[in-house]
ChimeraX commands (.cxc) that place a marker at each C-alpha (Angstrom):
marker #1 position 45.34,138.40,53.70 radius 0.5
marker #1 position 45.98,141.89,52.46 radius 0.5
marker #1 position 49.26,142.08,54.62 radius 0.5
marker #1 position 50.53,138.83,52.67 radius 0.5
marker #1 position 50.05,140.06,49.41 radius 0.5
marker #1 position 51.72,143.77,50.40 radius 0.5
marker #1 position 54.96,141.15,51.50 radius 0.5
marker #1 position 54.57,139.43,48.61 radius 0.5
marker #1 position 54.92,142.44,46.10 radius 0.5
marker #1 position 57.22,144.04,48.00 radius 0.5
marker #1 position 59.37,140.75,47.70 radius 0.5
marker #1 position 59.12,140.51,43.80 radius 0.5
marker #1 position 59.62,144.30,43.41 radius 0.5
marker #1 position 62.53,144.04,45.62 radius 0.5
marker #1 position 64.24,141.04,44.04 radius 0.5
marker #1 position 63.42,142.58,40.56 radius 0.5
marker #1 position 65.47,145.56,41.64 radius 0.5
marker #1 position 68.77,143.59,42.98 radius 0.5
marker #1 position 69.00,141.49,39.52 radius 0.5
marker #1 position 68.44,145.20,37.64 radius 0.5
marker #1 position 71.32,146.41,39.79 radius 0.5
marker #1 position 73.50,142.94,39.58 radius 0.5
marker #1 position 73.25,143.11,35.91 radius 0.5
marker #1 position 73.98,146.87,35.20 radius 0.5
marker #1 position 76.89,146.76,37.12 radius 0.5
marker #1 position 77.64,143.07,35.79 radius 0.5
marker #1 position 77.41,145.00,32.68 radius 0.5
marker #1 position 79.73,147.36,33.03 radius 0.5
marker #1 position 82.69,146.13,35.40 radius 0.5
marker #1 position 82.49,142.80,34.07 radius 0.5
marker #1 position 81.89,139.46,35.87 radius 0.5
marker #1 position 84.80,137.59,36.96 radius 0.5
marker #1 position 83.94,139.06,39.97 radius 0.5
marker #1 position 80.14,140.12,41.48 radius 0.5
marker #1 position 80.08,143.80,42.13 radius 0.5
marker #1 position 76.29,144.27,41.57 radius 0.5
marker #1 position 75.78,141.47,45.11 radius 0.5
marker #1 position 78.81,143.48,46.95 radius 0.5
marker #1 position 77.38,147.09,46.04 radius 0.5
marker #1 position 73.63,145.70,47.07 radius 0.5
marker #1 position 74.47,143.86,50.03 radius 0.5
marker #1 position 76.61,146.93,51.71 radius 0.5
marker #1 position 73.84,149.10,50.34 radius 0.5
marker #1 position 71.20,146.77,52.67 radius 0.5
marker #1 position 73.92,146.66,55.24 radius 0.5
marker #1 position 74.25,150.88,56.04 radius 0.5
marker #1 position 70.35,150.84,55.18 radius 0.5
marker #1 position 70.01,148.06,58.38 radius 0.5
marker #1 position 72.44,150.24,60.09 radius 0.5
marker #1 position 70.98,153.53,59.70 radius 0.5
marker #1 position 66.90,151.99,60.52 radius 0.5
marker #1 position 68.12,150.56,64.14 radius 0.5
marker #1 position 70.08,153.50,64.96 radius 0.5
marker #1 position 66.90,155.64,64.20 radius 0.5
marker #1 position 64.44,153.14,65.63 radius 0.5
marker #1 position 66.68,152.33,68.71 radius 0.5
marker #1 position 66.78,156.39,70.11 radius 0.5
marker #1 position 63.47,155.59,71.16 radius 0.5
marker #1 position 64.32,152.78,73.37 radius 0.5
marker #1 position 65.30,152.79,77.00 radius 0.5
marker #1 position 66.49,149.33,77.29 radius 0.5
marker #1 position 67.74,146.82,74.85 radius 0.5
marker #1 position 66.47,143.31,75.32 radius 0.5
marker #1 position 69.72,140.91,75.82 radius 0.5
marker #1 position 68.83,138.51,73.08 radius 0.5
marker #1 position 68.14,141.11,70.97 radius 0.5
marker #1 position 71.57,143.25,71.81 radius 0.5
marker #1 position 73.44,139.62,71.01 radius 0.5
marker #1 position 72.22,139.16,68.18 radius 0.5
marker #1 position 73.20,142.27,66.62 radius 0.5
marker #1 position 76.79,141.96,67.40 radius 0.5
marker #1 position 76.20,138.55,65.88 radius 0.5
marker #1 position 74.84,140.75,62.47 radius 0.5
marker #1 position 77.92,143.73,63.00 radius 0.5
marker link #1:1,2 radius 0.2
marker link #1:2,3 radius 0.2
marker link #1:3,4 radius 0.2
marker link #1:4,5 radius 0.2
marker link #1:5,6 radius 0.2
marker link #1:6,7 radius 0.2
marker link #1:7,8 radius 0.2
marker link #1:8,9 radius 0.2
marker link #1:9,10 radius 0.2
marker link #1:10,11 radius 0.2
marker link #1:11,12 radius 0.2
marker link #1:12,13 radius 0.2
marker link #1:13,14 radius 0.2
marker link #1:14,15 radius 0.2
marker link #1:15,16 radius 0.2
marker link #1:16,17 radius 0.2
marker link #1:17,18 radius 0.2
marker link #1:18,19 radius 0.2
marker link #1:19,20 radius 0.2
marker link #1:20,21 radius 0.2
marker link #1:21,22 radius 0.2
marker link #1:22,23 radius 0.2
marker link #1:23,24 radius 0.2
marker link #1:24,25 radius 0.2
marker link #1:25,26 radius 0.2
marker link #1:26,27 radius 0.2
marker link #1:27,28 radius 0.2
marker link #1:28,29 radius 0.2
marker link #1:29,30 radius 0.2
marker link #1:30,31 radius 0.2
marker link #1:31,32 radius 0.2
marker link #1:32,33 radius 0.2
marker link #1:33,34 radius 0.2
marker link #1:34,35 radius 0.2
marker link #1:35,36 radius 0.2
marker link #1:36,37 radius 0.2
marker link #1:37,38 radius 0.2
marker link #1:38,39 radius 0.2
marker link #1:39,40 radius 0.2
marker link #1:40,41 radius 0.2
marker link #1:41,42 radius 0.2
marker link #1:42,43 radius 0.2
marker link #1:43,44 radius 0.2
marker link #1:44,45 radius 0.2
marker link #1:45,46 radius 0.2
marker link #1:46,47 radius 0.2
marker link #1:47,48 radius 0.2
marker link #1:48,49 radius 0.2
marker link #1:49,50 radius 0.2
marker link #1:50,51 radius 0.2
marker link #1:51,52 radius 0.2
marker link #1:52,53 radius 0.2
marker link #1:53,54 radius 0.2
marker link #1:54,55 radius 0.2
marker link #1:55,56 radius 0.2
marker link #1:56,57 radius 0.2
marker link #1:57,58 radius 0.2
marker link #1:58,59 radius 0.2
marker link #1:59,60 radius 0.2
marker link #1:60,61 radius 0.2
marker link #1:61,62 radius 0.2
marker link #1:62,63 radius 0.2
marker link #1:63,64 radius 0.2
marker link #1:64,65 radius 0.2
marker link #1:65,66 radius 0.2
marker link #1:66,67 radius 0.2
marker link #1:67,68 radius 0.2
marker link #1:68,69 radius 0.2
marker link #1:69,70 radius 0.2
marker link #1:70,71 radius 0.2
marker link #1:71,72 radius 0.2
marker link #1:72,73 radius 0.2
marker link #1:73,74 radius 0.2
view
């Protein structure tokens, strides 16, 4: 039950931190067009990018499904 609640907060604090982003840079740039989404969706995107690449040194062979769906992702 513990691990629920950890994925839980870490959901809320994480979606309470993209709308604080979204809105400062709403705030600033304007919003005809939404730079806070862009800025925190390539943010996730080189964060993704940077975790596999780290995680994946450690593994010999790649799993087809898994390979395919990665170029799906990239």
């Amino acid at each position: 039950m513990q691990k629920y609640l950890l994925i839980a907060a870490g959901g809320a604090l994480g979606s309470i931190a993209r709308y604080w982003v979204g809105s400062t840079i709403a705030g600033r740039m304007g919003i005809r067009f939404p730079y806070g989404t862009l800025l925190v969706n390539i943010t996730a995107c080189v964060i993704i990018g940077f975790s596999l690449t780290y995680l994946g040194k450690g593994v010999a062979h790649v799993p087809r499904v898994v390979e395919s769906g990665l170029r799906r992702l990239g």
